[in-house]
FISEMAR-306947 format. One record per residue: residue number from 0; x negated, y, z negated of N, C-alpha, C in turn. Coordinates in steps of 0.05 Angstrom, whole numbers. Layout:
<recs>
NUM/X/Y/Z/X/Y/Z/X/Y/Z
...
</recs>
This chain:
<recs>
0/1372/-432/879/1350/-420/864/1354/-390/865
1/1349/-368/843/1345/-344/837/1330/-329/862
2/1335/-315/862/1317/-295/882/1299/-283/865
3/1268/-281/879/1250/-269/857/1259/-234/839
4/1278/-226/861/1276/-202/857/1311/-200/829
5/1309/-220/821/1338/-220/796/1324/-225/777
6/1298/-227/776/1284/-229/750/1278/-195/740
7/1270/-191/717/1259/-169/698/1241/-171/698
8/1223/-152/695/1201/-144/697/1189/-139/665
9/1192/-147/643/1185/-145/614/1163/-133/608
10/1141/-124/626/1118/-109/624/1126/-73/627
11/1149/-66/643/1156/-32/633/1170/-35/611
12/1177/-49/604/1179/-44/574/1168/-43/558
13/1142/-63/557/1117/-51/537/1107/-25/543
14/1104/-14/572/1099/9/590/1104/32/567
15/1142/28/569/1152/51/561/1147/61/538
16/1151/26/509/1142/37/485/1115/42/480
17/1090/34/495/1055/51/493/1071/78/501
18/1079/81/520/1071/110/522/1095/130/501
19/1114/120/496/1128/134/470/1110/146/451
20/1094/117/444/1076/115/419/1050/133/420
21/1047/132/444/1026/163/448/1044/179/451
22/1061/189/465/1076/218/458/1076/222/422
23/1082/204/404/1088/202/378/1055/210/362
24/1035/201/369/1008/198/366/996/236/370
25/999/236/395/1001/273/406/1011/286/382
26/1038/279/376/1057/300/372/1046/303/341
27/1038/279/320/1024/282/291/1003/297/295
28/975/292/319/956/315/313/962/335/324
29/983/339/340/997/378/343/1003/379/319
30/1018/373/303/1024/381/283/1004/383/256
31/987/371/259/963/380/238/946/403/253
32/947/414/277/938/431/289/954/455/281
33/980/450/283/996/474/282/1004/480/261
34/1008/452/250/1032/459/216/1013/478/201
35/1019/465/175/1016/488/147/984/485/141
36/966/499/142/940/500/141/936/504/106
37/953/514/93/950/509/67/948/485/46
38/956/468/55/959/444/48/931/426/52
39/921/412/35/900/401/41/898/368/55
40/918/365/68/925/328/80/925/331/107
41/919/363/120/932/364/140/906/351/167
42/882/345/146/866/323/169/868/296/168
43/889/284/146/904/261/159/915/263/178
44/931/282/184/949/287/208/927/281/234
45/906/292/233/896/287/260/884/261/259
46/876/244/238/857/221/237/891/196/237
47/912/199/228/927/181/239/946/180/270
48/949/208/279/957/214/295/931/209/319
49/909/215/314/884/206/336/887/179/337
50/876/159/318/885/125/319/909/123/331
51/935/137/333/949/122/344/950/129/372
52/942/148/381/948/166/404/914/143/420
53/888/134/410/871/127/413/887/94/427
54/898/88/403/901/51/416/924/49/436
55/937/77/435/961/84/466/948/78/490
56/919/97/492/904/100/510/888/73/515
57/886/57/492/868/32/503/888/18/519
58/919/15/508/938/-11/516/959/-2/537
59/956/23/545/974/44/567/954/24/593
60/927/22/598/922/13/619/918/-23/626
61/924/-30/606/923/-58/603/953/-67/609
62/974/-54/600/1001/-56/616/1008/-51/636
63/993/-28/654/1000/-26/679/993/-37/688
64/964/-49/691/955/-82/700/966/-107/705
65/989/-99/671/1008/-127/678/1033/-123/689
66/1040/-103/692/1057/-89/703/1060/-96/727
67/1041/-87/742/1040/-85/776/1026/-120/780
68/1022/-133/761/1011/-166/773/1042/-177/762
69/1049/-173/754/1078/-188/752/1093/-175/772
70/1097/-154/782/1112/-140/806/1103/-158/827
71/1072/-169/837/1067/-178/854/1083/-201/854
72/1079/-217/836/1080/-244/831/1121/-244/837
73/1136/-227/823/1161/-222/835/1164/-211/863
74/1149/-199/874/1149/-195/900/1144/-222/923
75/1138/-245/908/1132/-268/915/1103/-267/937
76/1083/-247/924/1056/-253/937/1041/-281/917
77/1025/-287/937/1012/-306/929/1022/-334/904
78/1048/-328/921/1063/-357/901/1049/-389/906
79/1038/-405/888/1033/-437/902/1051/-455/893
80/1075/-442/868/1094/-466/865/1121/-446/846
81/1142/-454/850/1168/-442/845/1179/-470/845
82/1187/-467/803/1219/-489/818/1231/-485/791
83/1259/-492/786/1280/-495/759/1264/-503/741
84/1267/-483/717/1260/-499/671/1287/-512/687
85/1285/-538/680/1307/-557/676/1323/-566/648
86/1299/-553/631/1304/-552/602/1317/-521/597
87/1309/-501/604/1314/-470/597/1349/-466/595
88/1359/-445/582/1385/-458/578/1402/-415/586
89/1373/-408/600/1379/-387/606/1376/-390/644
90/1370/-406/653/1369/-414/678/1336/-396/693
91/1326/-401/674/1289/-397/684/1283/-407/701
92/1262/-393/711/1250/-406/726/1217/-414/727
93/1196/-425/730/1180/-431/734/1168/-425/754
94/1150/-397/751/1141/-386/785/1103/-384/780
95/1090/-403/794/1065/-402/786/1057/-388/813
96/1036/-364/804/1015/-359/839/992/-354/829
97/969/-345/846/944/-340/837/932/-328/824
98/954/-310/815/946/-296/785/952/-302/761
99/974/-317/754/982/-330/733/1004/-343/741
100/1022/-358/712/1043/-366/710/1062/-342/693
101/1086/-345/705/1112/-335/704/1130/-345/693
102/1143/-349/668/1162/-372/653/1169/-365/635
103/1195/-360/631/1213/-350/611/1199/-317/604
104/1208/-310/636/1200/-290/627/1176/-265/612
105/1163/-288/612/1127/-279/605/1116/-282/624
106/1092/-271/625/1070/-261/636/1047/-278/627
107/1034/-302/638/1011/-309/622/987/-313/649
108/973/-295/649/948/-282/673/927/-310/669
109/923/-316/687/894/-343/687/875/-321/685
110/866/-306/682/840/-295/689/847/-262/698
111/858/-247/662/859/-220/662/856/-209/626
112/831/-190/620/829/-179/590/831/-214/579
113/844/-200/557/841/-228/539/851/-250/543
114/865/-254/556/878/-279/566/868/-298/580
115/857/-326/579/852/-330/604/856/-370/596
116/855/-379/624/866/-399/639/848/-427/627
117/843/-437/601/819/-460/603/815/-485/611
118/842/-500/617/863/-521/628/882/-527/633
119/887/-544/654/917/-551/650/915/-582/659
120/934/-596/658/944/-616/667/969/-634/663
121/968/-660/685/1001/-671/684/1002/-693/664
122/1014/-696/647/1023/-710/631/1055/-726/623
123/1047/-744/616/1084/-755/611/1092/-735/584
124/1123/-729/583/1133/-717/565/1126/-735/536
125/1129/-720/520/1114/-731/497/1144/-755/480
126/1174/-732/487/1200/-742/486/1210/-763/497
127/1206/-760/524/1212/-786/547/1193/-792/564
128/1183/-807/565/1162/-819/581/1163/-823/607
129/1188/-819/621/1199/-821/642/1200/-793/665
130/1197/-773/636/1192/-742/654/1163/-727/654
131/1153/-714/666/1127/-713/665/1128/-680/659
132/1101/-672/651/1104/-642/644/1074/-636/649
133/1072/-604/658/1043/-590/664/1036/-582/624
134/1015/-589/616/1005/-583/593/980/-558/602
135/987/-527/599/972/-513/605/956/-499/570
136/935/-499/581/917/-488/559/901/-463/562
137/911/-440/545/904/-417/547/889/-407/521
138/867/-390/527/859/-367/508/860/-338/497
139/849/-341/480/848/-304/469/831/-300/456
140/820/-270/450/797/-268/431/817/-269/408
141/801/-277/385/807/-269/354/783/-256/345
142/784/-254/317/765/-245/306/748/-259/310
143/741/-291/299/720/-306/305/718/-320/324
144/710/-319/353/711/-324/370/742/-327/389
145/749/-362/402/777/-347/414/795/-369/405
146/822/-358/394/849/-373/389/854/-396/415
147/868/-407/405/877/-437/446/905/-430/441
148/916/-434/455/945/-433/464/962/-452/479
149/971/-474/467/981/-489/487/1014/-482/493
150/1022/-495/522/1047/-495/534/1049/-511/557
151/1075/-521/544/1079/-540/567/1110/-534/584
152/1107/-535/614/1132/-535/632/1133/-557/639
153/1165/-565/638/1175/-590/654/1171/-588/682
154/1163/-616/697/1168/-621/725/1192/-634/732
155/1211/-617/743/1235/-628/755/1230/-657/773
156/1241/-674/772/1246/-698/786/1241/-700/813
157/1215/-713/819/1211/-704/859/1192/-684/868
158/1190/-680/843/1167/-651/847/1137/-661/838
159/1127/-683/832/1112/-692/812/1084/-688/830
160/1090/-705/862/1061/-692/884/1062/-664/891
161/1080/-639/884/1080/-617/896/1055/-603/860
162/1067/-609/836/1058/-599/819/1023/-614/816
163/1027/-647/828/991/-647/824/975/-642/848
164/980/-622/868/962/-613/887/975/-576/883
165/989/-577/857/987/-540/850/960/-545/832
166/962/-569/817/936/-577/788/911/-567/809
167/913/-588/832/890/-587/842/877/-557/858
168/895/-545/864/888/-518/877/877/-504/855
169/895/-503/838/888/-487/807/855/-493/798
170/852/-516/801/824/-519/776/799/-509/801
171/811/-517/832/790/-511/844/778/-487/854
172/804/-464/854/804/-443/869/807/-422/842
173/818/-424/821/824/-413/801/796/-410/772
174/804/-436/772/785/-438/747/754/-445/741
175/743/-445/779/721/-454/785/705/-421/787
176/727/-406/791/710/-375/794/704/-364/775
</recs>
């Protein structure tokens, strides 16, 4: 198995491009500050350059959030289950702890901003009946109330009592708060 620490971290990279996007946001209302005052558009410059430099500032602190909870979660704090996508063809891994799940490389938080945790459970594969899989169910706001999100990870072979007493920690310690 991978060492937590050969994984990426995909959240400085949203990091990097918010904060580009506010340097970019800044740099349009300097420039309706500074440019050509003769021209009469030049308070678009601050009303598109403010909106963008505005939703930098909303989503600059909502990434460091996920930033440093995925660092944990690679730091291997508060892990309750690690094991092989047996399906993944990039050699993933499946790293669940008490803050979320970790899988293919995403970030999906039980219980952070919009995201959050509304079920899960073990089920036979829908393919083969013979392999069993966690069916996790997630939310978000939309406009009218909240979007569901389903996903499902395979349980490797042998693992089936380790994944239904992760179910059980989860709904009791997790989704009961």
């Amino acid at each position: 198995m991978r060492t937590l620490e050969d994984f990426r971290n995909n959240q400085k990279i949203n990091l990097i491009v918010w904060a580009a996007v506010l340097i970019i946001g800044a740099g349009i209302v300097a420039y309706g500050i500074l440019g050509d005052k003769d021209v009469d558009y030049y308070i678009g410059y601050y009303m598109i350059g403010g909106f963008i430099a505005l939703g930098s500032i909303i989503a600059i602190p909502i990434f460091i959030n996920r930033l440093k909870m995925t660092d944990r979660i690679l730091m291997g704090e508060n892990i309750l289950a690690r094991w092989p996508d047996t399906e993944s063809k990039k050699s993933n891994e499946i790293i669940v702890s008490a803050e979320g799940l970790f899988w293919d490389y995403n970030l999906y938080p039980f219980k952070k901003y919009s995201m959050r945790l509304e079920d899960l459970k073990i089920a036979a594969d829908p393919d083969d009946a013979t392999k069993k899989r966690i069916f996790w169910t997630f939310t978000s706001p939309q406009k009218n109330g909240r979007a569901t999100h389903h996903y499902d990870t395979p349980i490797p072979k042998g693992e089936e009592s380790k994944a239904e007493g992760l179910i059980t920690v989860i709904k009791s310690q997790i989704l009961q708060k």
